[in-house]
C-alpha positions as CSV (number, residue, x, y, z in Angstrom):
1,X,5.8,-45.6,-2.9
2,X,2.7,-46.8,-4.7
3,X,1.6,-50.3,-5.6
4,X,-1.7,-49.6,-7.7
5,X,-1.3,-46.9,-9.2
6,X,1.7,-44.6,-11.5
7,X,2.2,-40.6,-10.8
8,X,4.3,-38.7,-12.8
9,X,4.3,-34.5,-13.0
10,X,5.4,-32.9,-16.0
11,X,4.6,-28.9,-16.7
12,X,2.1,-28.4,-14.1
13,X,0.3,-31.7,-14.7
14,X,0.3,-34.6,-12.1
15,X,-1.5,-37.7,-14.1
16,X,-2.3,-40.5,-12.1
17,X,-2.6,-44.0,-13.6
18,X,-4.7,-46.9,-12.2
19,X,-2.2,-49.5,-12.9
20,X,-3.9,-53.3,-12.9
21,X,-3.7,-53.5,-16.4
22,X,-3.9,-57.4,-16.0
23,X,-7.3,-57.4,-14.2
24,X,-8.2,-53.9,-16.7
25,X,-7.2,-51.8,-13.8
26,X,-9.8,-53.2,-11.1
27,X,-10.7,-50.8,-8.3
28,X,-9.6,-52.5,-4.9
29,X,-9.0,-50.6,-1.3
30,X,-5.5,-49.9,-1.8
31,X,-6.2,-48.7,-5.2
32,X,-8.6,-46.5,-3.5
33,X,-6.4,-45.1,-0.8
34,X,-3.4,-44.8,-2.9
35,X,-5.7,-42.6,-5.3
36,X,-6.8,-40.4,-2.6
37,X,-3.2,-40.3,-1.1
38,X,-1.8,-39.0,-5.2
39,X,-4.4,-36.5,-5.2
40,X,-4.2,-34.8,-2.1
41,X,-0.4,-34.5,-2.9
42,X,-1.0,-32.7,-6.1
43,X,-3.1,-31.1,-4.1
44,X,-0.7,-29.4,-2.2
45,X,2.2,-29.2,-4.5
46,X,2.2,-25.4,-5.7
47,X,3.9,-27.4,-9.2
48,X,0.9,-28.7,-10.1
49,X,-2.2,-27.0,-11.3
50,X,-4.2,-29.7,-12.9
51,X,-4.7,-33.4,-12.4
52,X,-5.3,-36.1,-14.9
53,X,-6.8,-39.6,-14.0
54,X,-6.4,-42.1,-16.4
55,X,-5.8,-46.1,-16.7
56,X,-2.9,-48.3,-17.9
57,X,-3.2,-50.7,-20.8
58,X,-6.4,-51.0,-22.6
59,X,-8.8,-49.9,-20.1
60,X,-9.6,-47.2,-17.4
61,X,-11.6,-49.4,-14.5
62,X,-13.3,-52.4,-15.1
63,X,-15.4,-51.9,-11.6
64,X,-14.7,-53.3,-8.2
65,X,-12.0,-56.6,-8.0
66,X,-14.7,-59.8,-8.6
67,X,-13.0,-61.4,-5.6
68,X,-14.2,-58.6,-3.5
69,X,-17.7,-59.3,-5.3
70,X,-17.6,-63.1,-5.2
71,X,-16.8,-62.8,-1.2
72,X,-20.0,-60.5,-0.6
73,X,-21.5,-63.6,-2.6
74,X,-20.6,-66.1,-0.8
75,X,-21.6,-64.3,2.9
76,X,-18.0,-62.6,3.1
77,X,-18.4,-58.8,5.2
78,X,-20.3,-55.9,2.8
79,X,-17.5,-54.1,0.5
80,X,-18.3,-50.5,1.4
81,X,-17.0,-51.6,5.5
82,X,-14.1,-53.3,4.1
83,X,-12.6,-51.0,1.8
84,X,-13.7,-47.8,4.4
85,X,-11.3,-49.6,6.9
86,X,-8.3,-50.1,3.7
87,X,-8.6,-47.1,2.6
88,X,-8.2,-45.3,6.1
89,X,-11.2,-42.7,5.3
90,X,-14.3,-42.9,6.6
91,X,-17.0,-40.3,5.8
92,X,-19.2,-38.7,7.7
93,X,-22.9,-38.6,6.2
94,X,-23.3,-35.1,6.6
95,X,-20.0,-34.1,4.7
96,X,-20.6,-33.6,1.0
97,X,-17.6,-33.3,0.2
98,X,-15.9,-35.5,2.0
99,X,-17.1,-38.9,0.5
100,X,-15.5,-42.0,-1.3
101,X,-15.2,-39.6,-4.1
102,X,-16.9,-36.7,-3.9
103,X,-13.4,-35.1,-2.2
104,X,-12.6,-34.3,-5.8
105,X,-15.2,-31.8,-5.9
106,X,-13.6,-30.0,-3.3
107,X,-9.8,-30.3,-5.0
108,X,-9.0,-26.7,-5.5
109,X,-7.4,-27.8,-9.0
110,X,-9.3,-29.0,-11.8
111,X,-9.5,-32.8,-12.3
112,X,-9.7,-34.3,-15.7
113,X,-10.9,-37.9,-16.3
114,X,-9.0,-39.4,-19.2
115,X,-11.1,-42.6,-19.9
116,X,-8.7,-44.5,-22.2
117,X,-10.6,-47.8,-22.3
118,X,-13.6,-49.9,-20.6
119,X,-15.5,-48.7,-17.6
120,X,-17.8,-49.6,-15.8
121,X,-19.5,-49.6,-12.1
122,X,-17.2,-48.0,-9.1
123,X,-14.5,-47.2,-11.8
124,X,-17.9,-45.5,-13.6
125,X,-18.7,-43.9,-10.1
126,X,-15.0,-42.2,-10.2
127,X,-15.4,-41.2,-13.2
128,X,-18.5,-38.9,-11.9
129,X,-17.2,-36.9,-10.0
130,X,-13.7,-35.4,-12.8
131,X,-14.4,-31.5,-13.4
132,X,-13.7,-32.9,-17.0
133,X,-14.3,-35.9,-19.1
134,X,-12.4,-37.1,-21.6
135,X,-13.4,-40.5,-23.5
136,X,-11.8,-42.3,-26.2
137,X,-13.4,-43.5,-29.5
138,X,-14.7,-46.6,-29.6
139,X,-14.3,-46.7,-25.5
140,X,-17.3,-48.0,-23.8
141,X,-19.3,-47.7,-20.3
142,X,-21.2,-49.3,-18.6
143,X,-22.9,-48.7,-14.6
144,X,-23.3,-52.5,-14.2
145,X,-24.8,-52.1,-10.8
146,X,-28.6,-53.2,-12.3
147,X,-27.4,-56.6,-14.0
148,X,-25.1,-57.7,-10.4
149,X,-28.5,-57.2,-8.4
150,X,-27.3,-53.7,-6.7
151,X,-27.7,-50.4,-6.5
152,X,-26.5,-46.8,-7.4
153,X,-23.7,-46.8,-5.3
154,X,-21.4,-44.3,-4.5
155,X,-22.9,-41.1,-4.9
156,X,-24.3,-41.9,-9.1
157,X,-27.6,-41.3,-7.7
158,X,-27.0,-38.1,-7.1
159,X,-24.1,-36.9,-9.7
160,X,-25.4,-38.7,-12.7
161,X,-28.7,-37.1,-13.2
162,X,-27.5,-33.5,-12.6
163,X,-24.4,-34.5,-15.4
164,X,-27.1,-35.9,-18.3
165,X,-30.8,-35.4,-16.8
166,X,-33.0,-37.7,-14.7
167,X,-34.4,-39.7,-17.5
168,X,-30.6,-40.4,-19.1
169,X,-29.6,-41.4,-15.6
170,X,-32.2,-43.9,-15.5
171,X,-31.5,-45.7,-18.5
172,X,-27.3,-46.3,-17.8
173,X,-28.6,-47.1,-14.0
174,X,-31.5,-49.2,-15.0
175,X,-30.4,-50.6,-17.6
176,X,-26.8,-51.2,-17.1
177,X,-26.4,-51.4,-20.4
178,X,-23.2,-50.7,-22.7
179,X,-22.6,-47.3,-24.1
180,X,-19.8,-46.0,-26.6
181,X,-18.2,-42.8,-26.0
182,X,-20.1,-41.2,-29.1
183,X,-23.5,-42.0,-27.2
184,X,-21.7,-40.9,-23.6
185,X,-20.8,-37.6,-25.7
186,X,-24.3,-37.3,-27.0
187,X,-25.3,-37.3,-23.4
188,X,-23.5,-34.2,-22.4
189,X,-21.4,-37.5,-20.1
190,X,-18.2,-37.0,-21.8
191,X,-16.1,-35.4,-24.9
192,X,-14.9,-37.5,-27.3
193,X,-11.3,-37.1,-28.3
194,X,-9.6,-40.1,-31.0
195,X,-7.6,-43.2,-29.3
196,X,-4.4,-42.3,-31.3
197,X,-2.1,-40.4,-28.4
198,X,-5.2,-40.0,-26.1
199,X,-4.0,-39.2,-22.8
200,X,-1.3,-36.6,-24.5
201,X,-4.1,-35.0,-26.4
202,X,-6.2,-34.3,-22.6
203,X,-3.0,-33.4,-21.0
204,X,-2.5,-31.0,-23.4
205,X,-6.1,-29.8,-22.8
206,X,-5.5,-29.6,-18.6
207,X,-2.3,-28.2,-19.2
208,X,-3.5,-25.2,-22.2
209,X,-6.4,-24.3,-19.6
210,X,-4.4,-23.7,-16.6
211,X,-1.7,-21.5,-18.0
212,X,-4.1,-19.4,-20.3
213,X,-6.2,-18.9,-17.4
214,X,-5.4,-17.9,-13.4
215,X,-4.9,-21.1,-11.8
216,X,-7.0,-18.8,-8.4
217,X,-9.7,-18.2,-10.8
218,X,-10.0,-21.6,-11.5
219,X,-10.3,-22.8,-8.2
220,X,-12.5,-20.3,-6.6
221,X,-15.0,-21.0,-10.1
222,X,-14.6,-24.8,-8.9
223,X,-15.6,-24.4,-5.6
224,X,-18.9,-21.8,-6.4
225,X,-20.1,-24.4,-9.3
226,X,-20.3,-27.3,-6.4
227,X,-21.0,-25.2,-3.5
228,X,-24.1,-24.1,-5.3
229,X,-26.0,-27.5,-5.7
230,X,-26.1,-26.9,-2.2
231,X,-27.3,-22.9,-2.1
232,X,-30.1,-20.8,-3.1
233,X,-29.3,-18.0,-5.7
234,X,-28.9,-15.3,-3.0
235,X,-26.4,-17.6,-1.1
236,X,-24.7,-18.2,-4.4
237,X,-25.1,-14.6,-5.3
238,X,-23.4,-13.3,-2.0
239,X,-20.7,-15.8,-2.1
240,X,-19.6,-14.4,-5.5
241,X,-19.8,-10.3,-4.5
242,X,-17.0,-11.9,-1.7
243,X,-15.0,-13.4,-4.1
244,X,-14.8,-10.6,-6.5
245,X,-13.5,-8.3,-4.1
246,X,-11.0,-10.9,-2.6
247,X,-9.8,-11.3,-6.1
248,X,-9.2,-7.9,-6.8
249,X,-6.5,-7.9,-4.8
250,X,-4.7,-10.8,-5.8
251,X,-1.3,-11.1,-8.1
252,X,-3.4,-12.9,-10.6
253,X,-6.1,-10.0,-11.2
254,X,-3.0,-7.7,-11.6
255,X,-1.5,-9.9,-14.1
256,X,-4.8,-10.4,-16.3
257,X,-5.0,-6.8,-16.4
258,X,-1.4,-6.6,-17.4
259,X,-1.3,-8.9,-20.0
260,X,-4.0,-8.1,-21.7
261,X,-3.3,-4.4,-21.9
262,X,0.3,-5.6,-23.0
263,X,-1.0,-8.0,-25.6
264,X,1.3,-11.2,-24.5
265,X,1.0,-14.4,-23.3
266,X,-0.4,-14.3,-19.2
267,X,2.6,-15.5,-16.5
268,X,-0.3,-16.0,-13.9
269,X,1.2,-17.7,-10.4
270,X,-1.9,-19.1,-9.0
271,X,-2.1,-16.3,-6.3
C-alpha cells in the first residue's frame, strides 16, 4: 500500500515510519502524501488512540530530497507547487489547520514525534507540529533553512517561537546551527529519552497516556489548546463551559467516576 513510509498498529498505537533509510529518510511528495494518507486512517480507526511518527535506520528526516533542492537550483519549478500537486492537498491560506502540516493539530488523537536520529529542515518543520516530542540522546537538529539561502518555511515561523520563545526561535532559524537533544530539551523543544529501545520506550509513553486517561478527554483538551492561539480568553472560556456540559454526559465521565470510586484500573471507550 505504501512506498515511503511503514504503519503498523499494536494496542491502540498506529506508529508510522518514514522509511528512506538510505537517503536518512528524506522528505519527498509521496512521502508527504503517504504520511497524510497513514494519519487520517488512524484517524478514523476507533482501534487506535494515539499516533507515533518516527524514522527507519539511524535517522528521523534529513530535510527535503537534495534532487528536489538541486532542481530549484538549477531553474527547475519552486518545491512548495510541486509537491502541493504530489501530495494531492492544497491549502487554503485562510485554513489553519488545514496546512502542509498543521492538519496534525486538528487530529483528534494525540501525536507523538519519536525523533530517533538526525533532523533537520522540512523533516524539522514536521516535527513542529507532534502534540509530543520525543528525542534520543545524542540525536541532533538542525532548521538548515538559513545556511541553503531560505526561509522559515512551512509554518516554523509561527510554531517555533510559541514552542521555545522568540529569541530561541531565532537562534535555530538564524543560525541554522546544530543542536543535541540535551540543548533541544533545555529549550522546552523536546524530552530526552536514551537511544537504547527508543521508539518502545515513547510507545509505551502514547500508549500509558491513552488508557489511564479518556481518550474524549484527550481530544476535546487537544482541540481547546490549539483552538485558543486563535481566541481571546472569553472565547476560550465559553468554549470550555460547552464542553463540560457535553462531557457530562458521555460514557467516559461515567466511567472516571466509576473507577475511581471503585479504586481500579479505568476501561474508558473513547466516548
Amino acid at each position: 500500500m505504501y512506498t515511503d513510509i511503514l504503519v503498523a498498529v499494536e494496542s491502540h498505537v498506529s506508529t508510522i515510519t518514514l522509511n528512506r533509510p538510505d537517503k536518512l529518510n528524506a522528505w519527498n511528495g509521496q512521502m508527504e502524501a503517504e504520511v497524510r494518507s497513514a494519519v487520517t486512517a488512524a484517524a478514523a480507526d476507533d482501534a487506535v488512540r494515539a499516533i507515533v511518527i518516527t524514522g527507519a535506520g539511524r535517522g528521523f528526516c534529513a530535510g527535503a530530497d537534495m534532487s528536489i533542492l538541486s532542481d530549484i537550483s538549477a531553474g527547475g519549478e519552486a518545491r512548495t507547487s510541486r509537491e502541493s500537486r504530489e501530495s494531492g492537498t492544497p491549502a487554503a491560506a485562510g485554513d489553519n489547520f488545514g496546512q502542509k502540516f498543521s492538519y496534525l493539530l486538528a487530529v483528534p488523537k494525540p501525536v507523538f514525534m519519536a525523533i530517533n536520529g538526525p533532523i533537520a529542515g522540512i523533516g524539522f518543520c514536521l516535527s513542529l507540529f507532534g502534540d509530543f516530542r520525543y528525542m534520543a540522546n545524542g540525536a541532533r537538529l538542525t532548521t538548515a533553512f538559513a545556511k541553503r539561502g531560505l526561509i522559515a518555511e512551512h509554518g516554523s515561523s509561527w510554531m517555533l517561537p510559541r514552542l521555545v520563545g522568540t529569541m530561541n526561535a531565532l537562534d535555530l532559524l538564524c543560525s541554522a546551527r546544530t543542536v543535541d537533544a540535551a540543548e533541544a530539551e533545555r529549550m522546552g523543544l523536546v524530552r530526552r529519552l536514551p537511544a537504547e529501545n527508543f521508539l518502545g520506550a515513547v510507545q509505551t509513553i502514547a500508549r500509558e497516556l491513552v488508557t489511564a486517561a479518556s481518550p474524549r478527554s484527550i481530544g476535546v483538551i487537544k482541540r481547546q489548546v490549539y483552538q485558543s492561539h486563535f481566541q481571546t480568553l472569553a472565547e476560550a472560556w465559553s468554549l470550555a463551559d460547552v464542553e463540560m456540559v457535553s462531557s457530562f454526559g458521555s460514557e467516559d465521565f461515567k466511567e472516571g467516576v466509576a473507577h475511581f470510586m471503585e479504586k481500579r484500573p479505568a476501561a474508558f471507550t473513547g466516548r
